[in-house]
C-alpha positions in Angstrom: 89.6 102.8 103.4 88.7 99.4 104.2 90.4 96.3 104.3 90.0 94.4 101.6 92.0 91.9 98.9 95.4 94.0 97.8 95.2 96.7 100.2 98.5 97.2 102.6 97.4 96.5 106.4 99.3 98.1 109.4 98.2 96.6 113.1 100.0 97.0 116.4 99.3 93.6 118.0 100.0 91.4 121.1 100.6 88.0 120.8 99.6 85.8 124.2 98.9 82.1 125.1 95.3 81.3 125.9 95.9 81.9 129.1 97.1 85.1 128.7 100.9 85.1 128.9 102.8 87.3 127.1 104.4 86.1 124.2 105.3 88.9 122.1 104.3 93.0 122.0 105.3 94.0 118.7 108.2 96.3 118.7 107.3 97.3 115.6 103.9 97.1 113.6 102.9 94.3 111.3 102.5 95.3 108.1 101.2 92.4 105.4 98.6 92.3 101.7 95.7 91.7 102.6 93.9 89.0 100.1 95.7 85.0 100.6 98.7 85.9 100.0 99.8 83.9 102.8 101.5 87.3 104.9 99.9 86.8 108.2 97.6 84.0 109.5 94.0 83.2 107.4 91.9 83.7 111.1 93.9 87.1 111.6 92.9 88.0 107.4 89.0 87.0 108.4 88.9 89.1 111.6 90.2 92.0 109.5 88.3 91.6 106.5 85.9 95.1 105.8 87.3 96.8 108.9 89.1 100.4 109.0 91.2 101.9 110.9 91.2 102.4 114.9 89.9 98.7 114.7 90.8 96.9 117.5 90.0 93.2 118.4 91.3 90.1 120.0 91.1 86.9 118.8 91.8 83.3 119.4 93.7 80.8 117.2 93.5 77.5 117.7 96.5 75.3 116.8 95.0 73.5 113.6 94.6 77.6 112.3 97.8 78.8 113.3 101.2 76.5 114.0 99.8 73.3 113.9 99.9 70.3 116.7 103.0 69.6 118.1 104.8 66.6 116.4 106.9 65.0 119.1 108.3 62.6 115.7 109.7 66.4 114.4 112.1 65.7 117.4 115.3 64.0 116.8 118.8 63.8 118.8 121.8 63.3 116.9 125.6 63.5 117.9 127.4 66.6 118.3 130.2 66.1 116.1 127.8 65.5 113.0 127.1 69.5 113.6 129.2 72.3 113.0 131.1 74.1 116.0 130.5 76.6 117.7 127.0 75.2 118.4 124.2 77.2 120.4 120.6 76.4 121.5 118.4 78.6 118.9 120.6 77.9 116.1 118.6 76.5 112.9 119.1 73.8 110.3 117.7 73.3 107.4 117.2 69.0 107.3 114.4 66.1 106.4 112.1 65.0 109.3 112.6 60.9 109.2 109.6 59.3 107.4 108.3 62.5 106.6 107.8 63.8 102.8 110.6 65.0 100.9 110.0 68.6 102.1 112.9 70.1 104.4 112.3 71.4 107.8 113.8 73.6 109.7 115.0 72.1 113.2 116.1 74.6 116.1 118.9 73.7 118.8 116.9 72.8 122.0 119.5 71.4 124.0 122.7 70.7 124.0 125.0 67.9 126.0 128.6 66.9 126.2 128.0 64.5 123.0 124.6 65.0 121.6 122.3 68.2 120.3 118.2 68.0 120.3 117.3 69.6 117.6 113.0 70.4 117.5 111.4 70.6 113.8 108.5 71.8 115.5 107.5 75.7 115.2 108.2 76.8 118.8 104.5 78.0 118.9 103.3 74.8 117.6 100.4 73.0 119.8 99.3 76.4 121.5 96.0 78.3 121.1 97.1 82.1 120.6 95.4 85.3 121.7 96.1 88.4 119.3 95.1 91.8 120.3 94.9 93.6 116.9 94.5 97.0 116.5 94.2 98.4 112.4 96.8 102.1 112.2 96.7 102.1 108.8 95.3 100.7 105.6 96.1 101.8 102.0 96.1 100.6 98.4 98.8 97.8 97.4 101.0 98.6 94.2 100.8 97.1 91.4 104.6 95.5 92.3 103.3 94.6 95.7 100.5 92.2 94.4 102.7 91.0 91.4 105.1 90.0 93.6 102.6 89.0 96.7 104.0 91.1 100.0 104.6 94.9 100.8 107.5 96.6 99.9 109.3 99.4 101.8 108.7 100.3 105.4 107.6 97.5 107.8 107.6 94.8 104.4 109.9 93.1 102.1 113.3 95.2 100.6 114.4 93.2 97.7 117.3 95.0 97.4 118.6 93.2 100.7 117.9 89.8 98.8 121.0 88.7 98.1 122.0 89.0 101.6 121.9 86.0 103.9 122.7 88.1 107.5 120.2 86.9 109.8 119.6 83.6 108.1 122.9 81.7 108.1 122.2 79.1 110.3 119.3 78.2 107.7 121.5 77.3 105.1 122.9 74.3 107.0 122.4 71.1 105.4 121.3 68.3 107.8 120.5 64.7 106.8 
């Protein structure tokens, strides 16, 4: 079968830097609907488009195609004791970038000092080209539920009985102004 819009694409891939440093080997396969849906990046979708599997490719993504420039403005420093204890670099908050729009962004804990936290709005891979080595396992048919609802279900995809379930996610829900 080929990939195509509302068919369910499997690839092992490896995620590097342009100059070839190893960001991540997916442990596990990606697994996302092929067609916009917004599952995986729109150069990755393109690359894919019409192939079958035992595909294998790698591309590069510049930043304006995959996480964007860097924003050193997405960067802010605010005093530990406006944040909630026990604190940790890699915790997330959710919070508004100053003189940004009205839509929240998520700020990691890059540093902590004796009084003050740096939090970083930025996606960490924000401002890098990105090499994926793609390689297509499997490609099938997406439900009928799957395109209604706009991601897999089931193995490798979305489970929404685990919705109401926030493990994984609570620092998200943190409120910062």
């Amino acid at each position: 079968m080929k990939i195509a819009k509302d068919t369910v694409v499997t690839v092992n891939y490896k995620l590097s830097d342009a100059q070839n440093n190893l960001i991540e080997e997916g442990a596990q396969p990606m697994v996302y609907l092929h067609g916009g849906y917004e599952n995986t990046l729109p150069k990755i979708e393109e690359e894919l488009d019409g192939k079958e599997v035992g595909y294998s490719s790698t591309i590069q993504v510049e930043p304006d195609d995959a996480f964007g420039d860097y924003e050193p403005e997405l960067v802010k420093v605010e005093e530990r004791a406006r944040l909630p204890e026990p604190i940790e670099v890699g915790m997330q908050f959710e919070g508004m970038a100053e003189g940004g729009d009205d839509e929240p962004v998520i700020f990691t804990v890059t540093e902590i000092a004796e009084d003050k936290v740096v939090l970083d709005g930025n996606h960490p891979l924000a401002g890098m080209a990105l090499r994926f080595d793609l390689s297509v396992i499997d490609v099938r048919a997406a439900t009928a539920e799957e395109i209604q609802h706009g991601h897999v279900h089931g193995a490798g995809g979305h489970h929404h009985e685990m919705d109401d379930s926030d493990e994984g996610d609570h620092f998200r829900s943190q409120p910062l102004q």
